[in-house]
N, C-alpha and C positions, 0 to 999 in steps of 0.2 A: 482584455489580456491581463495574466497577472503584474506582466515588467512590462516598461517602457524602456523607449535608447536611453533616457537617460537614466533610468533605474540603472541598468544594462553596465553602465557606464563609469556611475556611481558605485555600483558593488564588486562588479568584476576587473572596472579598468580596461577594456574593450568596446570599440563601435561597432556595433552590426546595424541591420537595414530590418525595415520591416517583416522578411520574409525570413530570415534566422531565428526573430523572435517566435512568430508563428508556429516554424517547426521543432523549438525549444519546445515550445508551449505543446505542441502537440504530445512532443515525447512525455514529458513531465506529467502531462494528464494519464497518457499511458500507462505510466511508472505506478502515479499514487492510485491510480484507482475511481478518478471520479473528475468529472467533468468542472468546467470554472462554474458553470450555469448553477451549482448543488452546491458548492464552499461557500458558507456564509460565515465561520469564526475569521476573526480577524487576527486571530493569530496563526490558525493556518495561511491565511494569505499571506501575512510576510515571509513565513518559509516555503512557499510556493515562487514568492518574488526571487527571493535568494536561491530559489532550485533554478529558475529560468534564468536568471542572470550566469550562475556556474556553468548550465547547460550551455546558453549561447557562445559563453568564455571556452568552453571543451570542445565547439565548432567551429571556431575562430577561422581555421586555415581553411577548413573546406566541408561548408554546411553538409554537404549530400555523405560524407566518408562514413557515418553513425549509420547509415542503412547499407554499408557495402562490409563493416569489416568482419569475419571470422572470427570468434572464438577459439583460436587452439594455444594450446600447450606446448605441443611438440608434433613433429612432422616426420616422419623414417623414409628415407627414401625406398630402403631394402620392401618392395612388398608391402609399399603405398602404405603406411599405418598414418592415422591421424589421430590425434589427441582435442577432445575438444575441452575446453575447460570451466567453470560454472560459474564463471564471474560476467556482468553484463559490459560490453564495450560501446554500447550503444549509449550507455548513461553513463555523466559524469560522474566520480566517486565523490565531491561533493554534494551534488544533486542526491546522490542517494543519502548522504546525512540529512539533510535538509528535509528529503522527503518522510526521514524515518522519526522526523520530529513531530506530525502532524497527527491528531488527535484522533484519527480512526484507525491509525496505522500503531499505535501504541499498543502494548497488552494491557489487559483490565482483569482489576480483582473482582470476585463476585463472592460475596459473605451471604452466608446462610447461619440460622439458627442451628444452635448443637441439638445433636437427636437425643432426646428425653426416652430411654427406653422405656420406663413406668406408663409414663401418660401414652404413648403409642401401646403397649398391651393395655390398658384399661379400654383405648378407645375401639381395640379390636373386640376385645368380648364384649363392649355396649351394640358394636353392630353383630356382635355373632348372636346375642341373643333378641335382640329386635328381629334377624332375619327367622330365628328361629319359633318367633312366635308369630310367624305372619303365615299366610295360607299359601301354598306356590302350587301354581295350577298352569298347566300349558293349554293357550287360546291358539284358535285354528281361524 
């Protein structure tokens, strides 16, 4: 598990029991994306520990409520209109920083070399005349 009670305890200020942990743990794997068995940076672990600790803290009063509550916004009576709205209530809003801290969850730059227009047309007419000097015959 990433937390323990007294990770739990330590970070959040809250006691829970083996089985709040578990279902922290379960959401949070949920959340990031990858299972505990695949996290081997050690700094993803510590904010994985710190997601689970916020998590169990966010379940405090009543572990099971993260899988019953609704998303809405607003509700009309007139002609039953519901609003649902795009924020997760299932996960702590700490847990969500903690998990947006974690090293696959980050964007990444990718650098390329500058396109050399000269040497890309040189290297087209080396193969346009190589093709051109070869024999092109269709095998059956």
């Amino acid at each position: 598990m990433f937390a323990t009670i007294t990770d739990v305890a330590d970070i959040a200020g809250v006691s829970v029991d083996d089985a709040t942990i578990k279902k922290a743990q379960a959401i949070v794997e949920t959340a990031s994306g990858k299972p505990e068995e695949l996290v081997t940076n050690t700094t993803d672990l510590v904010w994985l520990k710190k997601a689970v600790a916020y998590q169990c803290a966010y379940m405090e009063d009543d572990p099971t409520s993260v899988y019953e509550q609704p998303n809405m916004e607003s509700v009309t009576q007139g002609e039953s209109k519901m609003v649902f709205g795009n924020k997760d209530v299932w996960l702590s809003p700490l847990a969500q920083r903690a998990i947006a801290n974690l090293s696959w969850r980050k964007s990444r730059t990718v650098k390329t070399n500058p396109f050399d227009y000269r040497t890309e047309l040189k290297r087209q007419n080396c193969e346009s005349r190589r093709m051109r000097g070869t024999w092109w015959s269709w095998s059956v």
